[in-house]
N, C-alpha and C positions, 0 to 999 in steps of 0.2 A: 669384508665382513667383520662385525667386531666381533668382540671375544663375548659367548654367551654369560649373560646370569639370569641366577636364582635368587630367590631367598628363602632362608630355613626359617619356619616360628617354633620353636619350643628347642632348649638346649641342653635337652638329659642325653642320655651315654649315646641313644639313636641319635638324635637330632645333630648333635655337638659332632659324631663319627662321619655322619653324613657331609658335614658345613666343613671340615676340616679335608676330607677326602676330594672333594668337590672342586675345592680351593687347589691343591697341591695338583691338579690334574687338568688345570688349565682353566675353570670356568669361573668366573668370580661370583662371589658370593655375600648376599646379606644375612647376617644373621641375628635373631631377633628373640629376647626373651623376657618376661617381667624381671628376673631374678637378677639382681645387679651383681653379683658375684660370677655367677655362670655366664654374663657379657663379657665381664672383664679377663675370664679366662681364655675366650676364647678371641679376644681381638686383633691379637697377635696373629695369630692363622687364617684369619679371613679379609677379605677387600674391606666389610664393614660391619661393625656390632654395635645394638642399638640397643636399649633399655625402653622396654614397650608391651603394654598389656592389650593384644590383638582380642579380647572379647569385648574389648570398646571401641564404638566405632571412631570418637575422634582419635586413635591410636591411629586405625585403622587409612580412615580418611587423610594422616597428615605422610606419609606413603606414596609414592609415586609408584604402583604397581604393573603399571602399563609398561616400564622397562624392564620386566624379569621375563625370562620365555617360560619358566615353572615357578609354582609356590610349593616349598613341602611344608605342607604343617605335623609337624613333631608331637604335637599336647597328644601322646595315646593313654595317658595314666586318668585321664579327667573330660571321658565322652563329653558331656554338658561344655568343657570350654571348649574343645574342638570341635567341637559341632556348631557354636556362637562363631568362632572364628573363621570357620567354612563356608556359613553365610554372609557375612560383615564382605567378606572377601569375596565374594559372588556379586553383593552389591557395588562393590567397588569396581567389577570388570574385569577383574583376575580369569581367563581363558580354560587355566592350565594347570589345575589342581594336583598334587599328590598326597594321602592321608595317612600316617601311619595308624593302627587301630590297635584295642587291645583284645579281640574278641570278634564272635561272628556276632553278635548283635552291634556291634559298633562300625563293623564292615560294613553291614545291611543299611543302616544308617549313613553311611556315609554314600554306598552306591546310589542308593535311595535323593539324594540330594543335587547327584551327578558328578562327584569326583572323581576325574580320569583314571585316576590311580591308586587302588589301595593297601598300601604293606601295612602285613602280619610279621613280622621281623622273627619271632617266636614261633612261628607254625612254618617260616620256610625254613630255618634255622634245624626243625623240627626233621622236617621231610628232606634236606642234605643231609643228616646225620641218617637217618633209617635207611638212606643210598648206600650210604657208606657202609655203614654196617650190613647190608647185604651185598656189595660189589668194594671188597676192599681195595682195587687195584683201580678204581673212576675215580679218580682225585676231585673232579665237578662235571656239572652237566650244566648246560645251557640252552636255553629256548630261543630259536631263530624267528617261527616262522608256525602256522600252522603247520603240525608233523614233521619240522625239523629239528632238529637234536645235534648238539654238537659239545663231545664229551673230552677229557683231559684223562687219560688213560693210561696204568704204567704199566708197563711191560715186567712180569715176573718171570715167566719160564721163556727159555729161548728158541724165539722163533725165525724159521729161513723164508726166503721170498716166498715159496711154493703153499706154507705153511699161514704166510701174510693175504698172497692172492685169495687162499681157501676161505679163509674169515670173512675178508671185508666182500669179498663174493657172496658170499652165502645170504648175505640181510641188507645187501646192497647198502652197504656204508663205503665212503668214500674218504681216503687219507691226505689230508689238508695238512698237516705239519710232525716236524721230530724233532725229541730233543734229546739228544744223546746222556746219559749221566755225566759225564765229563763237561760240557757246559751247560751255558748258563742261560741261554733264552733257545726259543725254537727256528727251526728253519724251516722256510715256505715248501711244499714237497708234495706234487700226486705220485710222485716215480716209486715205485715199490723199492724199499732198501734190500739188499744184500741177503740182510741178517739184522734182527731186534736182538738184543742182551737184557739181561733184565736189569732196572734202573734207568732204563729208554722211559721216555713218555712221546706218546703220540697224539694229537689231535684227530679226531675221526668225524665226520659230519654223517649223522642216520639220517634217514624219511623217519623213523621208530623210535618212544622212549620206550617202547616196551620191555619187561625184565628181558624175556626172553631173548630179545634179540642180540641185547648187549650181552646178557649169560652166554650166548654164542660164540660172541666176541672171545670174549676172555675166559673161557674155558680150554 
């Protein structure tokens, strides 16, 4: 199997973060911008960067896009050209759109046209921090699945196995990994530990993001 790519069109702080992260994590990457300075910066960290104004179709058309398994298009500051380049690229055969947006009328527009995917970078950005601030001890949460949940959780006050069974019992969450304070990545784990310390982090997988249930948790 080869190695997947993308290609990114628009290379502001999103786009550039995306193309550069993308790159470093195995998947190669096109990346593509009118602005010949934000090409140059980023050529160096990507498979390839092109100087190209994707609201035209011959930009568009001279593209082999039938080799990327996704397009993200970056333009969220300027609806009118990401929306030009949404289409251009539809016409081209592009499958497999991502759109970042700046706004819900620019989400509505974009679902509206059929794009698989569409980030708000600002509203989820929004909604981890309101996590945080009311569950300071969920470091992230993550979305599986319909009604699966699977959260990064640190352990503050110290809990024994009896203490561990009673939680992850109670809301039927289940313990996927630990990572002790002392090192540095986690270890695969349904076996109930010993004893949590605080500065532990656990992995936990819910059926629930409900407050409640994770309040349970970590209360």
């Amino acid at each position: 199997m080869g190695k997947q790519r993308i290609a990114v069109i628009g290379l502001g702080r999103f786009g550039a973060t995306l193309a550069q992260e993308a790159q470093a994590n195995g998947v190669e990457v096109l990346a593509v911008d009118s602005n010949e300075t934000k090409v140059n910066d980023i050529a160096d960290s990507v498979g390839e960067a092109i100087i190209a104004d994707c609201t035209d179709p011959k930009a568009i058309n001279a593209i082999d896009w039938q080799q990327f398994s996704t397009v993200v298009v970056a333009i969220g500051s300027d609806i009118k050209n990401s929306m030009m380049t949404v289409i251009h690229l539809q016409e081209a055969g592009v499958r497999t759109l991502w759109c970042k947006v700046q706004d819900k009328y620019h989400a509505a527009l974009m679902s509206r046209l059929g794009v698989q995917k569409v980030i708000s970078p600002e509203e989820e950005m929004a909604r981890r921090a309101g996590r945080t601030i009311h569950f300071p001890d969920m470091m992230q949460q993550m979305l599986l699945g319909a009604d699966q949940f699977v959260a990064e959780i640190q352990i503050i006050n110290r809990m024994d196995r009896s203490a561990i069974a009673s939680k992850l019992g109670r809301k039927h969450h289940q313990l996927l990994a630990i990572k002790r304070k002392t090192e540095s990545s986690f270890t695969q784990t349904t076996a109930l530990p010993d004893c949590l310390y605080p500065g532990d982090r656990i992995l936990v997988l819910s059926q629930s993001s409900a407050e409640a249930s994770w309040l349970s948790f970590m209360s």
